[in-house]
N, C-alpha and C positions, 0 to 999 in steps of 0.2 A: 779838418781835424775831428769836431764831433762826429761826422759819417763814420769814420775809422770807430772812434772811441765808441757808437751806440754798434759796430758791424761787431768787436768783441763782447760788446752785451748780448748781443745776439747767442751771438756761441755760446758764451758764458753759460747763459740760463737756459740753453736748450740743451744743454751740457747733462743738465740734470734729469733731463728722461732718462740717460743712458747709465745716468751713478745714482739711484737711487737711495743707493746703503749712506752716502756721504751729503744726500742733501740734507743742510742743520735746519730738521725742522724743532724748533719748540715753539716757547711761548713770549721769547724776547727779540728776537730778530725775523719775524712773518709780520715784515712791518711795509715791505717794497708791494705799491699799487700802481695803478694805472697812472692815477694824481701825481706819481713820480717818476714815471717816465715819460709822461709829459714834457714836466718841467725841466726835465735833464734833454728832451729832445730841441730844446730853443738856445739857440749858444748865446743870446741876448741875457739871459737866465742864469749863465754862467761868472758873469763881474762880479755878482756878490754871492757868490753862494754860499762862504761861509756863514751869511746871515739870513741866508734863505729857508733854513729847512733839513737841509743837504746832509750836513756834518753835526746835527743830530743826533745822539749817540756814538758820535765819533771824536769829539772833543770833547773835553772839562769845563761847563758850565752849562753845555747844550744840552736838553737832554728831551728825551724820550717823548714825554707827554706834550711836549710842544712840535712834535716834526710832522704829525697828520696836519695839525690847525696851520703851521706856517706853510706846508707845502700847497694841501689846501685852497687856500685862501690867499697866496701869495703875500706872504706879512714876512718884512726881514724883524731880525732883532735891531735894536739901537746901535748904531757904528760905537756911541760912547759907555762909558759904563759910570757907572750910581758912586755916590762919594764914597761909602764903605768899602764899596769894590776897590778904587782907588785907592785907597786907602792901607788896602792888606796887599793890594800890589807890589805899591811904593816899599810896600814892608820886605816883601819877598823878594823883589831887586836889591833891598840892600842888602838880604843876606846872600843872593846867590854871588855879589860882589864879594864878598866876604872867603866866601866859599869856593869860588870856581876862576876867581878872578877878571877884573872888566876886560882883558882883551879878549878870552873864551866867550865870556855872556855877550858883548857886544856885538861881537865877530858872528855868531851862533843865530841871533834873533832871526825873525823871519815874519814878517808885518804886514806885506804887499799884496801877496794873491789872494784872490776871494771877497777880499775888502773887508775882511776878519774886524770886529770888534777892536777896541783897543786905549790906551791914551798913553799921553805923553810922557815918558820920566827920562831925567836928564839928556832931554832932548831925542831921545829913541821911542817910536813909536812901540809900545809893549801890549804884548795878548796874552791871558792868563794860560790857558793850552801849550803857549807857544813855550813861555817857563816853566812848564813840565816836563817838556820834550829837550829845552837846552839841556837841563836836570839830567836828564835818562841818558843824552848824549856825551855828556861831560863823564858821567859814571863809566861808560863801555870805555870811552875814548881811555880814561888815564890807567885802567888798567889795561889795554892792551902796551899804553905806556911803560906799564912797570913791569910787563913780562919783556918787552923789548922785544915785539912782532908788531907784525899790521894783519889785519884779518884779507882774507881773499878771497872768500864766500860766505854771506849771513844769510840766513833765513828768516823772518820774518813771520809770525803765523796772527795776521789779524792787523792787519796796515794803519787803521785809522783811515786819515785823510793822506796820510802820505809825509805826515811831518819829520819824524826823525828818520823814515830813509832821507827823505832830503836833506838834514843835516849830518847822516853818516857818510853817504854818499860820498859830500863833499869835503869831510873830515879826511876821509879814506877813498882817494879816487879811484884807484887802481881795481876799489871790490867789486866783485859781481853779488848782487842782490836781488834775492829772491821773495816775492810778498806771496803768501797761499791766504785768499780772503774767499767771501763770497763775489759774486761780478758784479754788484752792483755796488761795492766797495771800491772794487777795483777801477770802477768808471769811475770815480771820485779820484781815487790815488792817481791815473792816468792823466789827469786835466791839471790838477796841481802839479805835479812830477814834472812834468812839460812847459808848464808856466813860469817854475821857479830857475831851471836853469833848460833853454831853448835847445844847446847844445846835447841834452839827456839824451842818452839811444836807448831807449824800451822797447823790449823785446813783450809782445804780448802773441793772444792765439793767433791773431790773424800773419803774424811771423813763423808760426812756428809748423814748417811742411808735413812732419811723419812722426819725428821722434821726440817730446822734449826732453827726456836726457841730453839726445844726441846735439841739440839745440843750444842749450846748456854748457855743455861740455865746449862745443868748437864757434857758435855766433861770436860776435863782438857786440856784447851790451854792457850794459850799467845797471840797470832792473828789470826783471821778469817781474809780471805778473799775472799771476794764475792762478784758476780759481781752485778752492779746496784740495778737492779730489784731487790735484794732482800730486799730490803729495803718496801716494801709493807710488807712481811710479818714481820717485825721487828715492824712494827707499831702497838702499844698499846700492844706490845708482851714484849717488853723489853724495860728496861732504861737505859739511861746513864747518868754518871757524867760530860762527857766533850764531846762537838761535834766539830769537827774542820775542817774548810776547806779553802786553802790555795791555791788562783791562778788559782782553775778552774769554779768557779760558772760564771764568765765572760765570759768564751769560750766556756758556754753552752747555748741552746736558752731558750727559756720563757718558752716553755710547759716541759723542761726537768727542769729549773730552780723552778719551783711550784713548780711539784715533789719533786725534794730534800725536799726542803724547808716545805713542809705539812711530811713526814719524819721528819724531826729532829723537829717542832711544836710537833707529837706526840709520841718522844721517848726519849727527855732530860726529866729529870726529872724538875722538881721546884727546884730552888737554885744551879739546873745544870748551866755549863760555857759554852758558845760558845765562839771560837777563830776563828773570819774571817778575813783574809785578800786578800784581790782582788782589782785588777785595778781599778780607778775609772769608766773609759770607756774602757770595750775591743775594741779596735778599727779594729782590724785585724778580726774578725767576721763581719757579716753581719745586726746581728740583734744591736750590739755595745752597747749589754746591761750596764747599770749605776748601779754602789754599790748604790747610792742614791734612788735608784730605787728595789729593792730587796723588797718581799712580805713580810718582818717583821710582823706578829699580832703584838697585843700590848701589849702582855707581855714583858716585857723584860726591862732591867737594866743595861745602858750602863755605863758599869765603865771604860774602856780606848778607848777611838775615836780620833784616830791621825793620822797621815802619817806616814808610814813603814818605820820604821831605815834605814834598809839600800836601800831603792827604794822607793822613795818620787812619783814617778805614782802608789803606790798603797796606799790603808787606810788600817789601820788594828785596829779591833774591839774584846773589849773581853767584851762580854756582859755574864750578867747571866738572867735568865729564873724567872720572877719574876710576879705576879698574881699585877695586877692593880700598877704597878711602879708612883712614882711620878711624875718623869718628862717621857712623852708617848716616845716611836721612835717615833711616825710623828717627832712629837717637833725636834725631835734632825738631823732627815733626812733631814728636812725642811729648816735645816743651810748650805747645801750644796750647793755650788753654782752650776746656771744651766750650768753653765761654765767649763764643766771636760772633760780632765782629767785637772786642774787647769795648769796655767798659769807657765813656766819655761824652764829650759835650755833643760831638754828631755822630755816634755810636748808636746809641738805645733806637733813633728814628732817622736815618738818614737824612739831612736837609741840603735844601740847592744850596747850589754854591754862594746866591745872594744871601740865603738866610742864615748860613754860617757866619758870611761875614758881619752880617747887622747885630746878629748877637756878640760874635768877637770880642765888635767894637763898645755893646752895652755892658758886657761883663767886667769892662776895664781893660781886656788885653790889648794896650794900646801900644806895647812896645818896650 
């Protein structure tokens, strides 16, 4: 299985002599060394990777300035987490019971592969990531609910580790799912994807002979994934019911930002959903691109525009794809103040997820 998954890294990243317009070089993602693929060439190295290093910038509490030191120096994080953590956990379990109800959340968790962080509440093993991702899933899932459809092609643009495909997937089995990341992403989404349910058919490059429209269009899969670029050819090629992208349109610069975004302009269908959520201001880039600011046309039909349950520095959007809308986006962009990421306790300096919650819990917000 690793020989397959490093023979698409292979491709993947040689990929990119040949698309040079679409390799995302900036200042936040020129983070993949030698020291990492190393570490991703030893499948011994793979048990725990969620505390390896690995997911990095790809989960909620991992982050950036720790993924050289633990890759590195092979240092996992802590399987447990700190009483505060627990603490604001325990808090967010009981609202998503509240909110999404305990057969969705319980049914939905996902605990097992990687050896992900975590601890105990009523009796379920719980990871703070992992309740982001029920979140995001529970959101797509009840409206596809109340339109009374099932989606049968999403797209994907920036996979993470692979977690809420694995829980759309399996929401929705019949969909075909498409992730466009970088390859060294996708070596991550491939290992998880495969771990979490054995039975998954992923269709990746080493599958795909001449065409992948054509690939696409007639294989029998469950997930593609591929890297960036291929999203040109996806254009006017293929539709989708759902486009989703979650956390990385901010940490990409403007000429990679269009891109995506004329991409999904001409591959959602009409009456397709988009689910974005992202930072209001990346501020840890350089270019510090604004959601407020994002190349919307004006199709489109903003049915939820709020601040993110559980991380109020980001907004999240579930618009649908809609020919001449009532009320335009400008309109609705145009309510955003020039003042982001807006005004609050982890606004002015961003802090980790631990120092959130210590102060939280010192401020009184105890519940």
């Amino acid at each position: 299985m690793i020989a397959k998954m490093l023979k698409n890294l292979e491709k993947g990243t040689s990929g990119y002599l040949h698309n040079n317009d679409h390799k995302p070089i900036n200042d936040h993602w020129d983070v993949f060394n030698s020291d990492f693929y190393k570490l991703v060439s030893n499948i011994d190295n793979w048990k725990a990777f969620r505390r390896s290093g690995l997911t990095c910038m790809l989960e909620t509490g991992l982050y950036g300035k720790d993924r050289v030191d633990f890759i590195q120096n092979k240092k996992l994080y802590d399987r447990g987490y700190s009483n505060s953590e627990i603490f604001e956990i325990e808090l967010r379990v009981k609202e998503l019971e509240g909110m999404i109800g305990k057969e969705f959340l319980y049914n939905t968790l996902e605990c097992e592969v990687g050896d992900p962080r975590h601890c105990i509440v009523n009796n379920h093993k719980v990871n703070f990531d992992d309740l982001y991702n029920v979140y995001a899933a529970w959101q797509i899932y009840r409206m596809f609910e109340e339109l009374n459809k099932s989606p049968t092609t999403i797209l994907e643009v920036g996979g993470g580790y692979g977690n809420l495909c694995n829980k759309i997937t399996k929401l929705f089995p019949n969909v075909k799912y498409v992730i466009l990341d970088l390859p060294e992403s996708l070596l991550v989404q491939e290992y998880f994807l495969t771990q979490t349910d054995k039975s998954r058919n992923i269709l990746t490059l080493s599958d795909i002979d001449n065409s992948v429209v054509e690939s696409i269009k007639t294989k029998d899969f469950n997930v593609a994934l591929l890297p960036g670029w291929y999203g040109d050819k996806l254009k006017n090629n293929i539709e989708f019911d759902l486009v989703i992208n979650m956390r990385s349109f901010g940490e990409m610069n403007t000429e990679v930002l269009n891109y995506y975004f004329d991409v999904i302009h001409n591959t959602l269908k009409y009456n397709g959903l988009f689910y974005c959520v992202n930072r209001y201001v990346f501020t840890s880039s350089i270019q510090q691109l604004k959601i407020k600011d994002y190349p919307f046309d004006g199709d489109w039909n903003f049915i939820i525009s709020q601040p993110q349950w559980l991380q109020t520095h980001l907004h999240e959007y579930l618009i649908m794809r809609e020919k001449s809308p009532k009320i335009s986006p400008a309109f609705i962009l145009k309510s955003m103040s020039e003042r982001v990421p807006p005004p609050g306790p982890v606004m002015d300096n961003i802090l980790t997820q631990k120092e959130w919650f210590d102060n939280n819990k010192r401020d009184g917000n105890e519940g």
